[in-house]
C-alpha positions in Angstrom: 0.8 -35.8 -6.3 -1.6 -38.5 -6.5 -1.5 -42.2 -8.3 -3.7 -41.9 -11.3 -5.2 -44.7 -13.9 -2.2 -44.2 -16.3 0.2 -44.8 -12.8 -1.2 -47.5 -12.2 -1.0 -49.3 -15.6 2.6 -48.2 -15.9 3.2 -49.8 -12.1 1.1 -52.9 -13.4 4.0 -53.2 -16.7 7.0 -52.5 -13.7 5.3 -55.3 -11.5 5.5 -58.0 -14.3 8.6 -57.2 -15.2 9.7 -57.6 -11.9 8.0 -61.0 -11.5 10.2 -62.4 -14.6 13.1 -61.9 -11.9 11.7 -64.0 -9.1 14.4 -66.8 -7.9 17.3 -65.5 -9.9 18.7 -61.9 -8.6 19.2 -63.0 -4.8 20.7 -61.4 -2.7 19.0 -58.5 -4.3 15.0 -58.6 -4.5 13.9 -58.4 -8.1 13.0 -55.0 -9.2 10.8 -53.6 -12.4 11.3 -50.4 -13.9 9.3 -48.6 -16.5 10.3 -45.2 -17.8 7.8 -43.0 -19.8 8.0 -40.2 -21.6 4.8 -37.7 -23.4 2.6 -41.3 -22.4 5.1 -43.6 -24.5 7.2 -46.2 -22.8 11.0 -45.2 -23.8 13.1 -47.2 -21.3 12.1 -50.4 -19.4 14.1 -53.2 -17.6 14.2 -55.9 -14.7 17.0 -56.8 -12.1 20.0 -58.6 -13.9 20.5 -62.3 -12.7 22.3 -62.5 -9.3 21.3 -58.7 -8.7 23.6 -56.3 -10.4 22.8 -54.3 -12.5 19.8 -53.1 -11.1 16.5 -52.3 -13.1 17.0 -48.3 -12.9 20.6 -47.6 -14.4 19.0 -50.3 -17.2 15.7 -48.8 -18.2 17.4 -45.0 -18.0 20.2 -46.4 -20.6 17.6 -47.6 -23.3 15.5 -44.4 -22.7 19.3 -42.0 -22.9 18.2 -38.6 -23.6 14.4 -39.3 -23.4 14.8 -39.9 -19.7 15.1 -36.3 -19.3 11.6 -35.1 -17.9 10.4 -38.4 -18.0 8.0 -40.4 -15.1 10.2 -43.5 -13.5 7.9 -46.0 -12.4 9.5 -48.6 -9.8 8.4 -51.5 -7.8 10.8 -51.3 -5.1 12.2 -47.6 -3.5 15.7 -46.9 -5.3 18.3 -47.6 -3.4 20.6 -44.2 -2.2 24.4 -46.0 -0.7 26.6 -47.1 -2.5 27.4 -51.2 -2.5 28.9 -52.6 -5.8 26.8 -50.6 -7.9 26.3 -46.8 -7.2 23.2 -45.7 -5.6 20.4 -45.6 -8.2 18.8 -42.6 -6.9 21.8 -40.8 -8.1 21.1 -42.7 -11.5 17.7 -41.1 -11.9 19.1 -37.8 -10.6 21.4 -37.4 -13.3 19.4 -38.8 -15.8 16.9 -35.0 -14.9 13.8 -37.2 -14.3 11.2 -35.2 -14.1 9.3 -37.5 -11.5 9.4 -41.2 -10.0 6.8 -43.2 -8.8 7.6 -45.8 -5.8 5.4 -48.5 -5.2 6.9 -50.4 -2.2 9.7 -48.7 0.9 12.5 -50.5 0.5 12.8 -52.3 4.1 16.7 -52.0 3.8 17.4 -49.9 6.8 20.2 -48.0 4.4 17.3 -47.0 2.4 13.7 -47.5 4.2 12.4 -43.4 3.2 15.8 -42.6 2.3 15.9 -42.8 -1.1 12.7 -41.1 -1.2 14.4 -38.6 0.5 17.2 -38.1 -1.9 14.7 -37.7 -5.0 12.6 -35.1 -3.4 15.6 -32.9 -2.0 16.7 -32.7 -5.9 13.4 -31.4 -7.1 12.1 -34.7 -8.2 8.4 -35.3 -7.7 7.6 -38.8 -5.7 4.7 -40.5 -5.7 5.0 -43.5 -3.2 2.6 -46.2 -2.3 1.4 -46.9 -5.8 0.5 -51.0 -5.8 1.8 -51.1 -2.7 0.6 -54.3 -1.5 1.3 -56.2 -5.1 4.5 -54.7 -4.8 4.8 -56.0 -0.6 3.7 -59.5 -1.7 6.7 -59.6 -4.9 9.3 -58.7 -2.4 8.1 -60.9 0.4 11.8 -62.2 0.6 13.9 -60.0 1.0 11.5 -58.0 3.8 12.1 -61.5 5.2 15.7 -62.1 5.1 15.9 -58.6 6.0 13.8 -58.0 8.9 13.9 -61.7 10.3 17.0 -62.8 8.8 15.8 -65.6 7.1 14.2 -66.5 3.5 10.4 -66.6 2.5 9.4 -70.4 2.9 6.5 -72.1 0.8 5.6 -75.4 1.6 4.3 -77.2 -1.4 2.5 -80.3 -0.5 0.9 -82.3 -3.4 -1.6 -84.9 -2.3 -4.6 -86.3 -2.4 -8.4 -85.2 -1.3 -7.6 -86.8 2.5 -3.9 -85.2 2.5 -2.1 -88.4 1.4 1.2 -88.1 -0.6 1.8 -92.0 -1.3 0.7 -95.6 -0.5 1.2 -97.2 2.3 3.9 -99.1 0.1 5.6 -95.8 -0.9 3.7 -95.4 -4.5 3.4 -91.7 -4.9 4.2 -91.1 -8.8 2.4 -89.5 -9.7 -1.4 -88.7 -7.2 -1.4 -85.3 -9.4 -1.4 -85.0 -13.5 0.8 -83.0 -15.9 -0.8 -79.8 -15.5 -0.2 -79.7 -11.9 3.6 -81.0 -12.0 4.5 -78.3 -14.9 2.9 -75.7 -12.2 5.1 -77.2 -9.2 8.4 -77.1 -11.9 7.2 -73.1 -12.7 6.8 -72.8 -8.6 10.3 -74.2 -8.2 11.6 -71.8 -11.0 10.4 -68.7 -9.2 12.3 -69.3 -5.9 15.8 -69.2 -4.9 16.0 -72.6 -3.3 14.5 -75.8 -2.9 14.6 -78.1 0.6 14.1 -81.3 0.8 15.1 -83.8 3.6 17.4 -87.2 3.5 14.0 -89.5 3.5 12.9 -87.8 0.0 16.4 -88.1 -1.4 16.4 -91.8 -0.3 13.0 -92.4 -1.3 12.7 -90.4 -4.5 16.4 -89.7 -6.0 14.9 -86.3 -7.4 17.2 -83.9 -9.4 15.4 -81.5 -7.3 15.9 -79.1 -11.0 13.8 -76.4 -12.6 12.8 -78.3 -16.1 10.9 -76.2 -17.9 13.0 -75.0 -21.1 13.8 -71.7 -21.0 12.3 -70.7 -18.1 15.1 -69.5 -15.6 19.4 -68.5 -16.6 20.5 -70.2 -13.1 20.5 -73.3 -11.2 17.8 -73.2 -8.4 20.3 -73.7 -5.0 19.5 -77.2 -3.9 19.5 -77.4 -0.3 18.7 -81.0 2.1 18.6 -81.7 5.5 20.6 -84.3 6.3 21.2 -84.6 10.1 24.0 -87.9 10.0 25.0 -87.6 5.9 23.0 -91.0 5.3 22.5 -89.6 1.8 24.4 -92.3 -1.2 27.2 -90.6 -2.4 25.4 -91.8 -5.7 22.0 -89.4 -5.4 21.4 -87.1 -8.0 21.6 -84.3 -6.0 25.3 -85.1 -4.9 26.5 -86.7 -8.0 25.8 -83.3 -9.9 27.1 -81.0 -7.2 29.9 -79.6 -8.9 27.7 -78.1 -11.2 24.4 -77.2 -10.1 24.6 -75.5 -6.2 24.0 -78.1 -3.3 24.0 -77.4 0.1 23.5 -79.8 3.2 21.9 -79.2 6.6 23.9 -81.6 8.7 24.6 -81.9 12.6 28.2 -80.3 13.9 28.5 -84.0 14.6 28.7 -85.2 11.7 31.2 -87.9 10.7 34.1 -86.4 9.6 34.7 -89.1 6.8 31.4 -89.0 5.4 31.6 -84.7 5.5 35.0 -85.1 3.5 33.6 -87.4 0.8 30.6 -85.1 0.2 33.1 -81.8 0.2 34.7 -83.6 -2.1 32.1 -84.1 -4.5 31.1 -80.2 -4.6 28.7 -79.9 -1.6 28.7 -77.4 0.5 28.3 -78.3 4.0 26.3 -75.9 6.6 26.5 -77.4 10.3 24.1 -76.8 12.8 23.2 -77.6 16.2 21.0 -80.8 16.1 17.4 -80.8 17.6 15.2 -83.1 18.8 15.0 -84.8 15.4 17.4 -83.8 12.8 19.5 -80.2 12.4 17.5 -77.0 14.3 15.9 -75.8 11.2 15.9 -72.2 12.6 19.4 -71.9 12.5 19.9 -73.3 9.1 17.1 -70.6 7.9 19.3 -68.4 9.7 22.3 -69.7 7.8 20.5 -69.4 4.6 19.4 -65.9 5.0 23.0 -64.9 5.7 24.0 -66.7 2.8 21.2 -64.5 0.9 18.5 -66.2 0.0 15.3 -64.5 0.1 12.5 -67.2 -1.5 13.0 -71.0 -0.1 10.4 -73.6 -1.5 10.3 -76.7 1.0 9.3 -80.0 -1.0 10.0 -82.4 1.8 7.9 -85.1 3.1 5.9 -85.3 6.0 8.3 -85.4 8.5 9.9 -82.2 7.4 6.9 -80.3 6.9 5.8 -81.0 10.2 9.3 -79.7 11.5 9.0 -76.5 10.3 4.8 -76.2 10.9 5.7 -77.3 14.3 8.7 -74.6 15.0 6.0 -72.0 13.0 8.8 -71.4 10.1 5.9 -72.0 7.0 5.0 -68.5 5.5 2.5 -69.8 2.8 1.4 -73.5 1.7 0.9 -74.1 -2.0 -1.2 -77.3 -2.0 -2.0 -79.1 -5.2 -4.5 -81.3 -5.0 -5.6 -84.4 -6.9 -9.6 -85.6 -6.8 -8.5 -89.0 -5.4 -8.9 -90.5 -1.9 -6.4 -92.9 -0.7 -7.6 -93.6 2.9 -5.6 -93.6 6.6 -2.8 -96.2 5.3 -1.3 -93.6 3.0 1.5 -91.0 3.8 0.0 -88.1 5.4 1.5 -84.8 3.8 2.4 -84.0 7.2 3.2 -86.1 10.5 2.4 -85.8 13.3 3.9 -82.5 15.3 2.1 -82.4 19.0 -0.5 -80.3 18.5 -1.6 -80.8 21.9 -5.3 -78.2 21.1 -7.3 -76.4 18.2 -5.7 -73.1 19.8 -2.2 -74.2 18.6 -2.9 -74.8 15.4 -0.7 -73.1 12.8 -3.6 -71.1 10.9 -3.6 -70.1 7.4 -5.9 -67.7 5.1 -6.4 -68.7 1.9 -5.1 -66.6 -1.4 -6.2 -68.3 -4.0 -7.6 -71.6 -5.8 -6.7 -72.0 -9.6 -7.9 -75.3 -11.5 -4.9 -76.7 -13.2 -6.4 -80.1 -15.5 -8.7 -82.3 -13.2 -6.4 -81.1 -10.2 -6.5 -77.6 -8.2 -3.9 -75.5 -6.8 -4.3 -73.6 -2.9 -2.6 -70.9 -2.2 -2.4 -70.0 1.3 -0.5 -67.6 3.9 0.4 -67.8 7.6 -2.5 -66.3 9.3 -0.8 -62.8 10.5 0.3 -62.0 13.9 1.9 -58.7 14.0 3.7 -59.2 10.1 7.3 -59.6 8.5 
């Protein structure tokens, strides 16, 4: 059976809803479910925080006996094995859908066509591929920590016109106005973790928080790179460890003294090999795919954005930009990273470009070669 308009409107409704859960149901990717019934919405619900329960066995609940030759409309294929919730294909079997409509394959190789599968060989109708690419680009994430192990990372710079993101005495607060640093706190809200390294924690003693009232139920997981622990025990970041999540790239070299003094004040510790300059990024990625993550947002300086440009680990840049010039003595958004010709240039293709107050907000992704 084919999508038609009122599919697609009903996929829009799952989509949004599914958005609400960006940066809070890790390890899980955030899934929307709208169930209708004789063209009337009777059931409808998102991925509970830290993934369980998922958006199916919810939206069938509110709908109860209404769910019985109903359309399910979900973002993500439903899952068909059983983890610590049962399958949810098994959900909408018993629930005597009439019909489900899939926009994305889950990439999960106990699912990817499975579940599709399962729903067909009970006599439910499946319509897949509806959205499909919206629904791709919401689950960006978790395709990522699945299939390369390793979260989706955003690079947020925020500079000026010439890329500078302070004074050549340090100055940076603020190059951009308040309509652009509620967008960056929104940006922060809607992933799972933020990175920063030791030079902005030194510089900048951020809280490295989501503060926008209301807007997400859990902590954003603080992450820093920190090769040698040179980070005060006084920081923000530290001192509030035991109760917001704080984790800390560091060498396997690390001084044992300074590793039990942070332990002790409720960071958790991730050692890596060292590299060149600092902790191999890769690896801690690694680590922090393993760990579940799916969405990390790097607001590092320049050193640390040229790390990860330079060892091609950016998936998108979201650049805000403020109409100012500041000139070749400011801090460049990112350092220097040996690109030695044009040709090895990390590439990008630009998504969007919204106006936010006298500043403007880029969008960009990795220019593809070969996918996620």
């Amino acid at each position: 059976m084919t999508a038609s308009r009122e599919d697609v409107l009903h996929m829009r409704a799952a989509l949004a809803l599914a958005a609400r859960g960006l940066g809070v149901t890790w390890p899980n990717p955030s899934v929307g479910c709208v169930v209708v019934k004789d063209g009337r919405v009777v059931g409808r619900a998102l991925t509970a925080p830290g993934g369980r329960p998922h958006a199916e066995p919810m939206a069938l609940a509110m709908a109860g006996a209404a769910a019985q030759g109903a359309t399910a409309y979900v973002t993500l294929e439903p899952c068909c094995h059983w983890g610590r919730t049962p399958p949810c294909t098994d959900a909408l079997i018993a629930a005597r859908v009439a019909r489900v409509v899939i926009a994305a394959r889950d990439p999960d190789p106990r699912v990817d066509g499975a579940g599709a599968a399962r729903l067909r060989a009970a006599g439910i109708s499946v319509t897949e591929g509806v959205l499909a690419a919206e629904a791709d680009d919401l689950q960006c994430g978790f395709t990522s920590r699945i299939r390369r192990g390793r979260p989706w990372v955003t690079l947020k710079l925020a500079s000026t016109l010439d890329g500078r993101i302070a004074t050549s005495g340090g100055e940076s607060r603020w190059i951009t106005g308040p309509p652009a640093r509620r967008a960056a706190h929104a940006l922060r809200g809607r992933h799972d973790a933020v990175l920063v390294g030791a030079g902005t924690v030194a510089a900048d003693d951020p809280d490295l928080t989501c503060r926008l009232p209301g807007f997400r139920p859990t902590p954003v997981v603080r992450v820093v790179a920190d090769s040698h622990l040179r980070t005060a025990l006084t920081a923000k970041v530290v001192a509030t460890a035991g109760d917001i999540p704080t984790w800390f790239l560091v060498r396997e070299d690390a001084d044992p003294g300074r590793r039990r003094a942070f332990a002790s004040a409720g960071v958790t510790l991730v050692a890596v090999p060292s590299a060149a300059t600092g902790v191999d990024l890769a690896r801690g990625l690694a680590y922090l795919g393993a760990a579940g993550l799916t969405r990390l947002l790097v607001e590092g300086g320049g050193q640390l954005a040229a790390a990860l440009l330079r060892e091609r680990l950016v998936d998108r840049i979201a650049w805000f930009h403020a109409p100012a010039v500041l000139g070749g003595d400011g801090w460049p958004a990112v350092a220097a990273f040996g690109v030695a010709g044009l040709d090895r240039m990390p590439r990008f293709v630009r998504r969007s470009a919204v106006p936010l107050g006298a500043d403007m907000l880029s969008t960009f992704d990795v220019q593809p070669e070969g996918g996620i």
